[in-house]
N, C-alpha and C positions, 0 to 999 in steps of 0.2 A: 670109703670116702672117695676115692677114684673113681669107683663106679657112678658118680653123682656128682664128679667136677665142675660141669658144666653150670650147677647152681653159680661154683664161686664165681666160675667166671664172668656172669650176670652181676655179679654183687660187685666184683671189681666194676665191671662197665658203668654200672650204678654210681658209683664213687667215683671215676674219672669224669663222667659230665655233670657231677654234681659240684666236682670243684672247678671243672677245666672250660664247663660253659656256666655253670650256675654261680661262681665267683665273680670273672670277669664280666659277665652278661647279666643275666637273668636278675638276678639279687644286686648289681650295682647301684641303681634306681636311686637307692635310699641314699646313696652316699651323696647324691651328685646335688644336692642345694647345701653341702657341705664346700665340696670341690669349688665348687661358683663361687661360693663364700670368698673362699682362698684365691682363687684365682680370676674371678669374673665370669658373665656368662658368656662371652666369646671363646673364654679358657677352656670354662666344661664344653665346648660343645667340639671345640680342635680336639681335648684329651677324648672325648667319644668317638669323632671322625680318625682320627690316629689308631686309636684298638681297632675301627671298622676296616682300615686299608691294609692295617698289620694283619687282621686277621684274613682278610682276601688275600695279601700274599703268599699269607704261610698255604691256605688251601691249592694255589694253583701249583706249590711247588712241591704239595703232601705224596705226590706218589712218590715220587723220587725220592722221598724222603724213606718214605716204606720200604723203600730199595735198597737205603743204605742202612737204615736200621732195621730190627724185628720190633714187631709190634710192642712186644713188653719195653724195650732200651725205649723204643719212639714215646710213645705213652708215659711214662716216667719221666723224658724228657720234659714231656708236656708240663707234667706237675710241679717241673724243675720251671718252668718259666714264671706259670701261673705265683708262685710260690717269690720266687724274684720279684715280678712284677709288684704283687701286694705288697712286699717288703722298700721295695725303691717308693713305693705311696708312702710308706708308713716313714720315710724320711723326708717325704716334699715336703718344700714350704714355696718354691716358686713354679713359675708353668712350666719352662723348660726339664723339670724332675717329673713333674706328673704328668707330662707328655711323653715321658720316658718310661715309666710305668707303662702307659695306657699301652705304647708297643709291644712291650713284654709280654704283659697280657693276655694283648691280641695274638704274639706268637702261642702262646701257651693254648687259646681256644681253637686256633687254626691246628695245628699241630698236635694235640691231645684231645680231638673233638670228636666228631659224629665219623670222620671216613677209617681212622683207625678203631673204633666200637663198631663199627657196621663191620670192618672186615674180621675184626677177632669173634664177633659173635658169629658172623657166618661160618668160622670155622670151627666153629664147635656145635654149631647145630644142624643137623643135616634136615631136620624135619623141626615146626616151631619156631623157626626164626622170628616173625611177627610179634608172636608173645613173649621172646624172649627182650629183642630191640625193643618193645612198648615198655616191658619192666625196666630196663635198663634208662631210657628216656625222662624215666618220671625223675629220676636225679636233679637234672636241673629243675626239675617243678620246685622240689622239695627245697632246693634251695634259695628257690623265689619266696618260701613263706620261711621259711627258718633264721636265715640269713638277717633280714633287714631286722626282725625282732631282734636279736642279738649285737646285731650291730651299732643300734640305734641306744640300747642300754651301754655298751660301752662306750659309746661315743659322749652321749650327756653324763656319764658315769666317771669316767678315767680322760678320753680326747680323740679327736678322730685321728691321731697317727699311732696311738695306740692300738686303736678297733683295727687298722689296718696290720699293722705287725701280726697281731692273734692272727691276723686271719690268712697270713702269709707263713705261720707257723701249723696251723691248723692243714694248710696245702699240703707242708713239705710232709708232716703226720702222716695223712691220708695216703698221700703219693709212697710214701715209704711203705708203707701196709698193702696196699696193690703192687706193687713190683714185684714185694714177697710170697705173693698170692697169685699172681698170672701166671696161668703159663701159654706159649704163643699159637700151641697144634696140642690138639689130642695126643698125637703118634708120639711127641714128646713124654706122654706118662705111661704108654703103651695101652693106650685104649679108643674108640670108637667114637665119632660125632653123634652129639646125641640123636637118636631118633626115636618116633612115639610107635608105638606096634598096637595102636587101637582097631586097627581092621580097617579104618573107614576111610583112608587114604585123603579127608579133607586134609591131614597137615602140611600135607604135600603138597596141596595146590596150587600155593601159591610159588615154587620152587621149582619152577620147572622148566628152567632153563629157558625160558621166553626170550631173552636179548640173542643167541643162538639163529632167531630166524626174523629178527625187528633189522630193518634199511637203516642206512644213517641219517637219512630223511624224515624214519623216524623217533630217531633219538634225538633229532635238535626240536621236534616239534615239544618233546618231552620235555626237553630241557628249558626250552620256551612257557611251557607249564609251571616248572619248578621255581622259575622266575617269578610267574605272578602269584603263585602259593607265597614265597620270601616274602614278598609287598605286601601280601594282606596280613600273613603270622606277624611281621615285622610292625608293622606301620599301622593297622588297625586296633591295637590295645592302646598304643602311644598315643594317638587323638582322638580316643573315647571320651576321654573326660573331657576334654576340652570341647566336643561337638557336643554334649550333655549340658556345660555348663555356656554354650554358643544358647543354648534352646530351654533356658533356665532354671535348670535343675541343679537342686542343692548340691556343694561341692561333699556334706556326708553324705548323700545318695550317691555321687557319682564313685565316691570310692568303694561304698559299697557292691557298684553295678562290677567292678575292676575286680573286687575280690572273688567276685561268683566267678568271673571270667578266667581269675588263673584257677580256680579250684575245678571248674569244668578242665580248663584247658588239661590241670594235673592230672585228673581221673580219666579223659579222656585219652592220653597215652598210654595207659595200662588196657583199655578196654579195647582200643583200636586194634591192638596190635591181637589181641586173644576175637575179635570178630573175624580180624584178616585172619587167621591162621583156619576158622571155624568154618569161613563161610567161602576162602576164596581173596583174592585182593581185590580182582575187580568187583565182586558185590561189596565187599568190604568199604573201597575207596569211594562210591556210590555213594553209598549209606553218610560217608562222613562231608562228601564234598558237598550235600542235601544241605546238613546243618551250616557246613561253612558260607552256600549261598545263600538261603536265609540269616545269617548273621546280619551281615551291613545291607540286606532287603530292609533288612526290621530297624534297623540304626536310619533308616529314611524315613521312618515315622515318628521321630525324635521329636516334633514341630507339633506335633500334636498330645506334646507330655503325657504320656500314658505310662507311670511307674512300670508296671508288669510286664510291658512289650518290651522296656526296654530291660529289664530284668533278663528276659527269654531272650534277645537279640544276644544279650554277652555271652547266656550258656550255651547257645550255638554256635556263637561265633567260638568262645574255648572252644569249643567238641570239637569243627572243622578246622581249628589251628593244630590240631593233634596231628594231621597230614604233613605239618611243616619239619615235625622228625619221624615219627612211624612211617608215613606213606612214603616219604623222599627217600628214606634209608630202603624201604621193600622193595621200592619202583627200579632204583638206581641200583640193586641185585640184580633183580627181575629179568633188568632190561640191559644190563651189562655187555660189554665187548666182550666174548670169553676171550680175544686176544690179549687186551688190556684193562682186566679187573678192576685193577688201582683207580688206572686213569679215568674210567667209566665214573667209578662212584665217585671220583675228587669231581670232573664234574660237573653233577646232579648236585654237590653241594654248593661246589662255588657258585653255580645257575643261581641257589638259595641265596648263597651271601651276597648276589647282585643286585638279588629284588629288596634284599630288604637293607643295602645301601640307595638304592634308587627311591626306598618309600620314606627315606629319612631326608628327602633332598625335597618333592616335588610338593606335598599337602600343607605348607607357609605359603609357596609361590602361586600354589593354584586360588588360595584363599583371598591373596591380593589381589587377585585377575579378577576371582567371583563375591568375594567379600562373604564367602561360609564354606566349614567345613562341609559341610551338605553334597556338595559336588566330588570332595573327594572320597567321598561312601561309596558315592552313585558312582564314583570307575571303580573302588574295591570290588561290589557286584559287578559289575560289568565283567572284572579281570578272574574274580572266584566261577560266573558261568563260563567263559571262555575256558579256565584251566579243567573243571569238569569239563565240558565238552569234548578236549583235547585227551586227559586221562583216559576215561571211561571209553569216549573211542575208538582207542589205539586199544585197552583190552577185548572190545565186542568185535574188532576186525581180526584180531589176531586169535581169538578163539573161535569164531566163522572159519577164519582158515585151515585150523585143524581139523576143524567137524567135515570141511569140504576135503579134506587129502585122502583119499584112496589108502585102502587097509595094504600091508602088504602081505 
């Protein structure tokens, strides 16, 4: 069993951003013409902007947080908020409670999210990280389809502060289960990070200590990328529908178009991360930033109602959203301070959680200026070739420079 830890510890990672992003986030969706219900639509949009500021807090204060706790105490934390949060929902009845909540929450996804799974999986995989953070990633997919089913029957079934309790009990469950089951280093069970011994040294490739000889010049260009990756992962699902339905497409087509989208985006993080391990990150990140810029290319054809184009515009656009946790989670290893680990990957993610506070704020106001979602496509492309160009870049100059360094 030892000798094959490493599974669990995917499985936990799996189960902590299934509840710890795919609670508060990913699966909330469904609840929120509930929430507005109760509280107005100014209500749900403060209790959404509230979980977004909580949860940039909690990120910019995660390493220090890592410092004072081990990943398993932090992580469990995590479950412990996410777990509170749903339970203080499950006793709103006015906005000052479910704005209390929403912070909760957002501590619990700040706090139990992608920077403590990227550093526990790093420490256990010395070879296949990629494949490993892709499996682990699909967690919150899974909760974006599971979730709302579930929650939707107990809502019309029993009430919505009911659906909320189960699912504040169902955290604390889960979270109990993973604390039991983590442990924080290898060296803790007396044995070895996993590594592949296939002879062919691709799993390695992507692990190579690259941030070692990256400028800090080039880490904010990077992190200026991971900014517009946030915007589009962020911001380009949320006015799908509504640019569909700007360009008069049925609102069953457009939900339709939204489910192909998370089920790409789902399969897409499993597959990302086993291409990066197979092929390399930079061919890897190529490969998916292709799909991601034709996503909203194809989402500007919209005007010309073509069911099928826009069909293939969502499962590209999923495929290149899969970058918004495989890639970010690879790059921010990758490309790491070895001085400051922590601080590196916090980050590469806050970078993330700015874009897609930034993409929730500006595609209403740019709409008033131009009078169509149309124009806010046309900068998603614009901001998806820019962040390819900037990626892919930074890996073709930094593997030129290897190939030019003198053997010794």
């Amino acid at each position: 069993m030892n000798a094959h830890y490493e599974k669990v510890i995917v499985a936990c990672a799996f189960l902590t951003l299934f509840v710890n992003i795919g609670f508060p986030s990913t699966s909330f969706n469904v609840y929120m013409p509930y929430v507005v219900g109760e509280v107005g639509d100014v209500g749900g949009s403060l209790v959404l902007a509230l979980r977004t500021l909580a949860s940039m807090g909690a990120v910019i204060v995660v390493d220090r947080y890592f410092h004072l706790f081990d990943l398993r105490v932090g992580l469990a934390l995590g479950f412990a908020f996410t777990a509170t949060g749903f339970a203080v929902y499950g006793f709103a009845s006015t906005l000052p409670v479910f704005l209390a909540g929403g912070v909760i929450t957002g501590l619990g996804y700040g706090l139990g999210g992608m920077v403590g799974v990227t550093m526990l999986i790093r420490r256990w995989y010395a070879s296949g990280f990629s494949g490993a953070i892709g499996l682990a990633s699909v967690g919150s997919g899974v909760a974006s389809v599971v979730v709302p089913i579930c929650a939707v029957h107990l809502i019309e079934g029993l009430s919505l502060s009911i659906s909320f309790r189960i699912q504040a009990f169902v955290a604390l469950v889960i979270g109990v289960i993973v604390f039991l089951a983590m442990r924080n280093r290898p060296a803790d069970m007396g044995i070895k990070p996993f590594e592949r011994d296939d002879g062919t040294g691709t799993a390695k490739r992507g692990m190579s200590g690259a941030g070692r000889n990256v400028s800090p010049r080039t880490r904010k260009l990077l992190l200026v990328a991971v900014t517009f990756v946030g915007m589009l992962c962020v911001g380009g699902p949320s006015y799908l529908s509504i640019l569909m339905g700007e360009c008069g497409f049925d609102s069953v087509f457009a939900a339709a178009v939204l489910s192909a989208l998370g089920v790409s985006l789902t399969m897409a993080k499993f597959v990302s991360g086993k291409v990066f391990d197979r092929f390399g990150t930079a061919h890897g990140s190529t490969i998916f930033f292709m799909a991601f810029v034709c996503g909203p290319g194809l989402c500007l054809l919209s005007p010309l109602h073509l069911e099928p184009v826009m069909v293939l515009a969502a499962v590209l656009y999923g495929a290149g959203a899969a970058l918004g946790t495989v890639g970010v989670s690879v790059w921010s290893v990758e490309f790491a301070d070895p001085k400051n680990y922590a601080r590196s990957i916090k980050n590469f993610q806050l970078a993330y959680s700015a874009g897609g506070f930034i993409a929730n704020t500006f595609p209403g106001a740019l709409k008033e200026l131009t009078g169509s979602y149309m124009d806010t496509y046309a900068l998603f492309f614009v901001l998806a070739s820019a962040a390819m160009a900037i990626v892919v870049g930074i890996y073709a100059s930094h593997r030129l420079r290897n190939c030019a360094r003198p053997a010794a």
